[in-house]
N, C-alpha and C positions, 0 to 999 in steps of 0.2 A: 593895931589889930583891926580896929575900921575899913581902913585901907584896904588888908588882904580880903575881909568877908566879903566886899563892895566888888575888887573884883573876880574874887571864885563864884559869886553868886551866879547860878545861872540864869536866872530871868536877864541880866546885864549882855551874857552870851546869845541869849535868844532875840533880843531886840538887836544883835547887829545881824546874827543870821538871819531873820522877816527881813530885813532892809529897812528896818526904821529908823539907821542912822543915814543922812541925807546931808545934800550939799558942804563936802567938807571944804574946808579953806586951809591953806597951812600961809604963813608969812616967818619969813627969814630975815633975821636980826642980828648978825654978825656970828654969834656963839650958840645964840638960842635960838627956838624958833616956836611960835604958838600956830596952836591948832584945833582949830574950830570946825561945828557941824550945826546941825540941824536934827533931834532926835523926835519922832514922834511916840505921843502916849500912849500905853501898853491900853489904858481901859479906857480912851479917853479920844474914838480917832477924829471927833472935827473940832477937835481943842489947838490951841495956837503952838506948835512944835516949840519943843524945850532949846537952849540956846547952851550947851555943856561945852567948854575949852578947859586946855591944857596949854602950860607954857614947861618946856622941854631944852632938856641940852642938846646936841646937835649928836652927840653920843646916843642919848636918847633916857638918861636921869630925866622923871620927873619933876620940877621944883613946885607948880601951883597948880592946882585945877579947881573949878567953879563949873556954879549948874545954876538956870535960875528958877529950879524947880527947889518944893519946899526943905525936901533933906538936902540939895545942893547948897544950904545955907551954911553946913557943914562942912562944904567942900568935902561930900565922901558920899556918891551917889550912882545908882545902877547907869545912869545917862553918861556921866563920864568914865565908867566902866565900858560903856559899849561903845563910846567911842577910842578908848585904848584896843580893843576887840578888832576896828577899822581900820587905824595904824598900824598895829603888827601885821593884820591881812596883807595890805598896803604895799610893805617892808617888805614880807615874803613873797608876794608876786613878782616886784620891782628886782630882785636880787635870783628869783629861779630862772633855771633856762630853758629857754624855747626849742623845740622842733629844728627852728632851721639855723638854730645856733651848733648843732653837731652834724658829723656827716651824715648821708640818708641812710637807713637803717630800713627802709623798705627795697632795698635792690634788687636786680632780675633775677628770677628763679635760674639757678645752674647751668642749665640748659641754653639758655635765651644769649646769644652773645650781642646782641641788639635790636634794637625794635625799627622796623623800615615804616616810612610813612608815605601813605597812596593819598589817591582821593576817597572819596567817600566812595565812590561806586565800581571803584576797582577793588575793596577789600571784601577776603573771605571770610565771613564770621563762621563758619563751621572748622572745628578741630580735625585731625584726621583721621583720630580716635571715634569718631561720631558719625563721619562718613561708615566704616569700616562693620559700626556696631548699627545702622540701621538698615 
C-alpha cells in the first residue's frame, strides 16, 4: 500500500511537472534495465539534488527502487515516484506520432490547384477581392 500512496501522491507529480527531475540516465542489461536521475528538493533549492533509481524489466515491471533521501531508506519515496512520472512521459512521447509521420492535413484550399512561384518583386500581394472592394 506504500507503494500506491508514493505514487498517487501528488507532490511526486508536481516535482516531475517544475522539472525537478534532472539528468536521467537509463543503462541496458540484457532483460533489465536501471534508471536513474537527478531530483531536486521541494523546500530545499541549494541543497545537493537527491540521487532516486529504479531497476526494471524491459517490459517495464518494477523489481527495486532507492532514494538516498531519508524516506528512500524505505525504498518508497515521492523522488522515485517523480521519477516513474519521467519514464512513462518519456514512453509516451517516444511511442506518439508526429506531424510529418501522416500525410499533410493542411492542403490547398479547393480552389487553389497550385501555387506558382516568382521572385520576390514580380509577386501580387493584393487579392482580387480587395482590388475590387477599395
Amino acid at each position: 500500500m506504500d507503494d500506491l500512496r508514493s505514487y498517487k501522491g501528488m507532490e511526486a507529480y508536481n516535482q516531475f511537472v517544475c522539472g525537478w527531475v534532472r539528468d536521467k540516465r537509463v543503462c541496458l542489461r540484457k532483460e533489465h534495465c536501471v534508471v536513474s536521475a537527478k531530483v531536486m528538493h521541494s523546500q530545499r533549492m541549494t541543497a545537493k539534488p537527491l540521487n532516486p533509481w529504479i531497476i526494471a524489466e524491459k517490459g517495464g515491471r518494477v523489481l527495486a527502487a532507492h532514494c538516498d533521501c531519508m524516506a528512500g531508506l524505505g525504498e518508497v519515496c515521492t523522488h522515485v515516484a517523480a521519477l516513474l512520472f519521467a519514464i512513462e512521459a518519456t514512453i509516451k512521447i517516444r511511442d506518439s506520432k508526429t506531424v510529418t509521420d501522416e500525410k499533410a492535413y493542411w492542403l490547398l484550399p479547393g480552389g487553389v490547384k497550385g501555387v506558382s512561384y516568382q521572385e520576390l518583386h514580380n509577386i501580387d500581394y493584393f487579392c482580387k477581392d480587395q482590388e475590387e472592394g477599395a
